[in-house]
C-alpha positions, 0 to 999 in steps of 0.5 A: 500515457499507458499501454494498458488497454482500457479493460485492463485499468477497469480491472486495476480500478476495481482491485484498487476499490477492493483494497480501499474497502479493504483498509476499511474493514481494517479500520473497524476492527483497529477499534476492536483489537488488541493486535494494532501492531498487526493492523498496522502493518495490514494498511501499510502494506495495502499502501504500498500495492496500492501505490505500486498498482498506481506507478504500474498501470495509471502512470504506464510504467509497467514499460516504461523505464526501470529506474523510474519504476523502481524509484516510485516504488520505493519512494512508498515502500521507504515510507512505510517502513518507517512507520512500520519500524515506528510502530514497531518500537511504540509497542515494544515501548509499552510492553516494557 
């Protein structure tokens, strides 16, 4: 499964639980903001370390093979930036 030891996913655990609590702050201040642009992009990029933490650690590929690795991490990464272009050009739409 992985080679990590045992302290080393209670690390990647609390560091998943800390951007977790991050992307909750960032929720609270979405309600609060005039930059939802920016706020975006804060959760998208918290997605993406989240899920590469997830492919590393939690599904052992930190070893494992490249071209696994890379793919799982791209498949988030694609994602979110489409929906970072999305938001891109929904606040370049409304400015205008």
């Amino acid at each position: 499964m992985t080679d990590r030891t045992p302290r080393q996913l209670t690390n990647t655990w609390i560091i998943l639980v800390l951007m977790v609590l991050a992307g909750l702050l960032l929720s609270l201040k979405v309600q609060n903001s005039a930059a939802p642009l920016v706020l975006t992009l804060g959760f998208l990029m918290l997605a993406v370390l989240k899920a590469r933490l997830v492919v590393l650690d939690f599904l052992g590929l930190r070893s494992g093979p490249r071209v696994l690795r890379v793919g799982l991490i791209a498949w988030p990464l694609f994602f979110s930036l489409a929906a970072a272009a999305k938001a891109l050009i929904a606040s370049v739409s409304h400015v205008g």
